[in-house]
DRENMARSE-349891 format. One record per residue: residue number from 1; x, y, z of N, C-alpha, C, CB in turn; residue in three letters. Coordinates in pm, whole numbers, plus 32768, in hexadecimal, padded with zeros to 4 digits. Glycine has a CB too. Example, Ala and Ser with C-alpha at 12.3 -4.5 7.8 and 13.67 -1.06 7.14 Angstrom:
! residues 2
+-----+------+------+------+------+------+------+------+------+------+------+------+------+-----+
:   k :  n.x :  n.y :  n.z : ca.x : ca.y : ca.z :  c.x :  c.y :  c.z : cb.x : cb.y : cb.z :   r :
+-----+------+------+------+------+------+------+------+------+------+------+------+------+-----+
:   1 : 8527 : 7DC7 : 830C : 84CE : 7E3E : 830C : 8528 : 7EB6 : 830C : 846B : 7E41 : 8389 : ALA :
:   2 : 8505 : 7F1F : 82C4 : 8557 : 7F96 : 82CA : 850A : 8003 : 8313 : 8580 : 7FC4 : 823C : SER :
+-----+------+------+------+------+------+------+------+------+------+------+------+------+-----+
***
This chain:
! residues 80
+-----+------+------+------+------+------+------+------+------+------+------+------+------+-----+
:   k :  n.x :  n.y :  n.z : ca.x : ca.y : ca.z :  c.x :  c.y :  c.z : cb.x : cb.y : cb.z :   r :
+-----+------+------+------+------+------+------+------+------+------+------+------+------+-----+
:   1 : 864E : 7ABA : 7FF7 : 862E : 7B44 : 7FD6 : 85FC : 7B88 : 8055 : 85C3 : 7B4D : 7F62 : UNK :
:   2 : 863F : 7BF1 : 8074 : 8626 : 7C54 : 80DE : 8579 : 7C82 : 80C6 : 86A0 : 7CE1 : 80CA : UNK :
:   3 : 8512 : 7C88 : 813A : 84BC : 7CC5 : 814F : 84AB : 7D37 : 80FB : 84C1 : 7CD5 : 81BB : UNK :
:   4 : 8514 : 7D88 : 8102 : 84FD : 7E33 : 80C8 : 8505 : 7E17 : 8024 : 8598 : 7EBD : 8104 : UNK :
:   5 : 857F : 7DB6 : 8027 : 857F : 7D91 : 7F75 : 84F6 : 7D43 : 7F22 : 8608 : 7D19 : 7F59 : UNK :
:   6 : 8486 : 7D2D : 7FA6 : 8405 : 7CE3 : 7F7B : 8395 : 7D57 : 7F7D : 83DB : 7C5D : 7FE9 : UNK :
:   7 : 83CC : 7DDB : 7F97 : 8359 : 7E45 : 7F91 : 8379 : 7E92 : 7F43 : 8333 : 7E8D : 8000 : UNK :
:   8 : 82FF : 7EF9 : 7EDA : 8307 : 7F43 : 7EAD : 82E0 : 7FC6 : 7EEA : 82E3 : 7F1E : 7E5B : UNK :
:   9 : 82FD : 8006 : 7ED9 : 82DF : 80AD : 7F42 : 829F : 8110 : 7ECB : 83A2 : 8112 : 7F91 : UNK :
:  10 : 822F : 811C : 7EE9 : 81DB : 818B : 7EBB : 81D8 : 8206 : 7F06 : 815B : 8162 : 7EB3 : UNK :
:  11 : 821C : 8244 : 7EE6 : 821E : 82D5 : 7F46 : 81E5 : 8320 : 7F2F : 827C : 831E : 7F58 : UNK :
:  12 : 814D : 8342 : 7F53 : 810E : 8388 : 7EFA : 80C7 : 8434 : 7F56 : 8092 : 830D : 7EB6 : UNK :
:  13 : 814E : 843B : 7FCB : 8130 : 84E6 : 801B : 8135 : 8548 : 7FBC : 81A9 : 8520 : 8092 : UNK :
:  14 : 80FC : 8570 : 8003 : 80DC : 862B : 7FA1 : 807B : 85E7 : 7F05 : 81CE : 869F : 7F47 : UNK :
:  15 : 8066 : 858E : 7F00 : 800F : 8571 : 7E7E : 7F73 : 857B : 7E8C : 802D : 84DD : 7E4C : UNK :
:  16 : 7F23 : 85B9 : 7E2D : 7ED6 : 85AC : 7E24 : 7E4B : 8558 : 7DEB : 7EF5 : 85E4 : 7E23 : UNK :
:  17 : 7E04 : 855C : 7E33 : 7D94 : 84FC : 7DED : 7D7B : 850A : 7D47 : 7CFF : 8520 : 7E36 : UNK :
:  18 : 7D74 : 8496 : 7CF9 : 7D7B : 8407 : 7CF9 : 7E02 : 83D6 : 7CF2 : 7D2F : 83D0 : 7C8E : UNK :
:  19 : 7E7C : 8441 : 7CF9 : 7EF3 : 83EE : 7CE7 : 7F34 : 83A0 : 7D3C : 7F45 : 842A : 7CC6 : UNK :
:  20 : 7F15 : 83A7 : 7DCA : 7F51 : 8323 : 7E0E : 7EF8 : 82B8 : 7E0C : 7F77 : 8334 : 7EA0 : UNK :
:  21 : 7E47 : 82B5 : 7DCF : 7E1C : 8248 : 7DC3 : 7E50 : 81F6 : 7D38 : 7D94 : 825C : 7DD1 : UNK :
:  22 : 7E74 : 825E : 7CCF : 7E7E : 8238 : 7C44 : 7F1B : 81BA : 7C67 : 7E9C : 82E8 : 7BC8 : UNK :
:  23 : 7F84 : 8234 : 7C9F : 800B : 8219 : 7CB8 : 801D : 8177 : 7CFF : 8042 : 8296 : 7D1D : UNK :
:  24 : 7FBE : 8144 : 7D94 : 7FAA : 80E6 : 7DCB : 7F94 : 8076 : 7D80 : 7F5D : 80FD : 7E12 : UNK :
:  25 : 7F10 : 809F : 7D2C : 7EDC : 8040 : 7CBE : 7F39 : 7FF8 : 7C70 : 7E8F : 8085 : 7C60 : UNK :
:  26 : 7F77 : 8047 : 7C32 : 7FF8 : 800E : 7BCD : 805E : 7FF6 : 7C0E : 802E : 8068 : 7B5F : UNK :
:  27 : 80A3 : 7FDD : 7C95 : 80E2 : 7F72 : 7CD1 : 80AE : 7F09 : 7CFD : 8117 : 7F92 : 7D22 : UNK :
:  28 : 8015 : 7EEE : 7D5D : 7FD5 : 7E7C : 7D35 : 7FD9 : 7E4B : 7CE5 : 7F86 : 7E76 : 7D33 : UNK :
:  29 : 7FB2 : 7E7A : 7C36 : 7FAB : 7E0D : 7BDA : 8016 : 7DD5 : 7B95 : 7F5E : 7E28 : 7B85 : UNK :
:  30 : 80B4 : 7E2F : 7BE7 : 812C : 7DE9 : 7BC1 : 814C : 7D89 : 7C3B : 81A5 : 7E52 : 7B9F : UNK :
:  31 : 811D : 7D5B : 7C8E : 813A : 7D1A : 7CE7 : 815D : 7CA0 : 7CCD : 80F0 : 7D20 : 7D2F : UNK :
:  32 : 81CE : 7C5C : 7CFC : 8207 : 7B99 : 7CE5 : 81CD : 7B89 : 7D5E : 82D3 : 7B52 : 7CDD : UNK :
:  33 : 81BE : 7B11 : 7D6F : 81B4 : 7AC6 : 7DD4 : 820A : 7AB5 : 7E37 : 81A0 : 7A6D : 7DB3 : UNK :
:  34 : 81BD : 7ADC : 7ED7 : 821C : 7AEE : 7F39 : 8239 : 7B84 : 7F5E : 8294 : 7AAB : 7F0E : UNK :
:  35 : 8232 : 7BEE : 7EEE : 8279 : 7C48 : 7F09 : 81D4 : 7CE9 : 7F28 : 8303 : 7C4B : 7E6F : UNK :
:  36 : 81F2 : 7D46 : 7F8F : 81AA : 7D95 : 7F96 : 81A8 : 7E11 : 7F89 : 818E : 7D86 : 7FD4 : UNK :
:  37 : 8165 : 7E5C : 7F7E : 815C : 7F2C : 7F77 : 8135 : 7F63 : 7FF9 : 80CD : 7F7D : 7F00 : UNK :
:  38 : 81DA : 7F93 : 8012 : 81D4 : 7FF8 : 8087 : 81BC : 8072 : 8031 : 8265 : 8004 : 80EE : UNK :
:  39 : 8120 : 80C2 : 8077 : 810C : 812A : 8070 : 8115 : 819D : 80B8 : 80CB : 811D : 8057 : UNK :
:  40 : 8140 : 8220 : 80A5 : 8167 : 827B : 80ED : 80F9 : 82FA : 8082 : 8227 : 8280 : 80F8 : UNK :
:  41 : 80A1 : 8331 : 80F9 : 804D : 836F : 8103 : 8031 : 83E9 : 816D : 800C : 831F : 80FF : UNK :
:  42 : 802D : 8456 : 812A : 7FF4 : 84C8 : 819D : 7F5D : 84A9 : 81C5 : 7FF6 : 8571 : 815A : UNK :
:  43 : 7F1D : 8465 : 81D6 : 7E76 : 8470 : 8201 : 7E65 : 83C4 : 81CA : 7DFA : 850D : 818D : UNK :
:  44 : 7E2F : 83A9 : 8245 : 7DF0 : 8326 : 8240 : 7D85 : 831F : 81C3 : 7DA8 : 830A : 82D0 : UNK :
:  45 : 7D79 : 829B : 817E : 7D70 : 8282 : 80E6 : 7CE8 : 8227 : 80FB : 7E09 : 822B : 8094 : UNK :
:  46 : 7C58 : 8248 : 814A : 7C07 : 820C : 8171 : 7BB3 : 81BE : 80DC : 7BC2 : 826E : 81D0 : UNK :
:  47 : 7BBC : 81FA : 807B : 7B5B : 81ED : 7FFE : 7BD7 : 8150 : 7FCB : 7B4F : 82B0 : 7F70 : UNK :
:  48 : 7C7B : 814A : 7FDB : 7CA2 : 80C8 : 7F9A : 7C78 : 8047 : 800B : 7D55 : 80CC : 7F74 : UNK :
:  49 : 7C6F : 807B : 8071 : 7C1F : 7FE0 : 80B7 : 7BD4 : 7F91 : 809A : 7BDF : 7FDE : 810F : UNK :
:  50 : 7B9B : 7FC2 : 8076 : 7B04 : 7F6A : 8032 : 7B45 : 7F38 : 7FB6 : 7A61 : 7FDA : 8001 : UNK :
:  51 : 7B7E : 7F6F : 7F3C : 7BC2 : 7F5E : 7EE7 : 7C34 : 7EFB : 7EF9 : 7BDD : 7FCA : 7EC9 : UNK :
:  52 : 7C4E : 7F04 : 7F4C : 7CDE : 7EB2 : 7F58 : 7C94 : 7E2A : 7F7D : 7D60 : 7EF0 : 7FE1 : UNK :
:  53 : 7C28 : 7E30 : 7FE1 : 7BF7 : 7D9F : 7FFC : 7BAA : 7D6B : 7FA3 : 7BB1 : 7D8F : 806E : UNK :
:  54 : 7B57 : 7DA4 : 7F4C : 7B18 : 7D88 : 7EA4 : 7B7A : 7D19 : 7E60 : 7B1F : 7E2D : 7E2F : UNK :
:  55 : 7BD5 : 7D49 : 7E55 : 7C78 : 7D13 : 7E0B : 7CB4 : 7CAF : 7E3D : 7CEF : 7D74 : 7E12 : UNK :
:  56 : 7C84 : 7CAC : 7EDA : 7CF4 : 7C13 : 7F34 : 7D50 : 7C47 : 7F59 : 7D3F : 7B87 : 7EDF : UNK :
:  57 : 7D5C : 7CE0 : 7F7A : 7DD0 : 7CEA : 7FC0 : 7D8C : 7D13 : 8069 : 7E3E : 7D69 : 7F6D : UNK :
:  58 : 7E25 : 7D10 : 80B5 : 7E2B : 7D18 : 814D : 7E74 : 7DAE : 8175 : 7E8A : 7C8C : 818C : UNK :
:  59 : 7E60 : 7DDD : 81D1 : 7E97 : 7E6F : 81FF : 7E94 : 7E6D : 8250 : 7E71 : 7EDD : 81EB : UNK :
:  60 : 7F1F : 7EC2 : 828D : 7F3C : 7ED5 : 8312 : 7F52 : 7F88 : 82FE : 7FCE : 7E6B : 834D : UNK :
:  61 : 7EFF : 7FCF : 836F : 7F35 : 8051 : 8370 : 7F90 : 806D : 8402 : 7EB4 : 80B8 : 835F : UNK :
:  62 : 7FC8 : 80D5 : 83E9 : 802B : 80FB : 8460 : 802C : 81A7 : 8435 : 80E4 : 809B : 8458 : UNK :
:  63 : 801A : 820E : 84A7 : 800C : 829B : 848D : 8096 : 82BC : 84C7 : 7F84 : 82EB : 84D2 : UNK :
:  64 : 80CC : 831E : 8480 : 816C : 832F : 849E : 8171 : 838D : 8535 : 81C8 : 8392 : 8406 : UNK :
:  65 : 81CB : 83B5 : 8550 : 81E5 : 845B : 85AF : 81B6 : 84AC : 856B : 827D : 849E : 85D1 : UNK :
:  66 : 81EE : 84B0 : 850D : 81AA : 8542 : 84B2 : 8134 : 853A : 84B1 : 81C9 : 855B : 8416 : UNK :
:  67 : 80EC : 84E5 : 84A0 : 8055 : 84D9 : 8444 : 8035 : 84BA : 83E7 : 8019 : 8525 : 842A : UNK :
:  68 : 80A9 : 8464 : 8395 : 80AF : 8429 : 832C : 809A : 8393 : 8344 : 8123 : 844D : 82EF : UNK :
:  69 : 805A : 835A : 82D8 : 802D : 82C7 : 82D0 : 8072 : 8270 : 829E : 7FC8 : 82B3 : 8295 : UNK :
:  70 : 8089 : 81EF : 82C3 : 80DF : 8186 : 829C : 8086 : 8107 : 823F : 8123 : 814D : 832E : UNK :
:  71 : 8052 : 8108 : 81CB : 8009 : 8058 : 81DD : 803E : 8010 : 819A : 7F75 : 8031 : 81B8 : UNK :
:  72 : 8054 : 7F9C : 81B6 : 80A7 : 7F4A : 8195 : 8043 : 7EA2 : 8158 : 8110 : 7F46 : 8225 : UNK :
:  73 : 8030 : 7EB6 : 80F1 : 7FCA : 7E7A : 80AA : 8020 : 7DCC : 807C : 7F9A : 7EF5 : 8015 : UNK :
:  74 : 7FD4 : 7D67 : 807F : 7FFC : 7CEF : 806D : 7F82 : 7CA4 : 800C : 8019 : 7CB1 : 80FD : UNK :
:  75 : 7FAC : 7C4A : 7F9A : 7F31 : 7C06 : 7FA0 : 7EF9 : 7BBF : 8020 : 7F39 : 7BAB : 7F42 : UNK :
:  76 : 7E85 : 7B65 : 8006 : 7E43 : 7B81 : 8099 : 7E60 : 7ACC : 80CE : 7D6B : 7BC6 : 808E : UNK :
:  77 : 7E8C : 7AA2 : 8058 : 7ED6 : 79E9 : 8057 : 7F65 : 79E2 : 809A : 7EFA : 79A0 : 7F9C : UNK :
:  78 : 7FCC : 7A6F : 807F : 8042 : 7A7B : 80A7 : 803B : 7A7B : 8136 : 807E : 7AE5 : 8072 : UNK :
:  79 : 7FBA : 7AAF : 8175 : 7FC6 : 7ADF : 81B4 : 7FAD : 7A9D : 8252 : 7F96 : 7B33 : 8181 : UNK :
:  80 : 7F3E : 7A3D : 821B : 7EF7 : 7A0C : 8267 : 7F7E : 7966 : 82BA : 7E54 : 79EC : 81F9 : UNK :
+-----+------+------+------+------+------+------+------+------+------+------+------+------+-----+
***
């Protein structure tokens, strides 16, 4: 299975608060094993960090050209 076929993409630009935290949430808790949530975000998402590490997950951010955010969330066992 291709990398991209192991991620889910939450695209959550132009959305507003709580819906890309709500939106994120409910691909985490559909997550199989192995597989992760690429998120796509206008404004860095400082309040799911803490949240995401509560849970056992791992994050990588990357800020686009535009100014748009990339994180690309793993459990934190996949990852390591």
């Amino acid at each position: 299975m291709s990398a991209a076929a192991r991620e889910r993409v939450v695209d959550a630009r132009g959305m507003e608060p709580p819906d890309p935290m709500e939106k994120v949430m409910e691909a985490l808790d559909e997550l199989r094993p192995g597989e992760s949530v690429r998120m796509l975000l206008h404004r860095e998402p400082f309040p799911l960090y803490a949240i995401l590490a509560e849970r056992g997950y791992r994050h990588e951010t990357r800020m686009e050209p535009d100014g748009s955010y990339v994180i690309l969330i793993r459990q934190a066992e996949a990852s390591a």
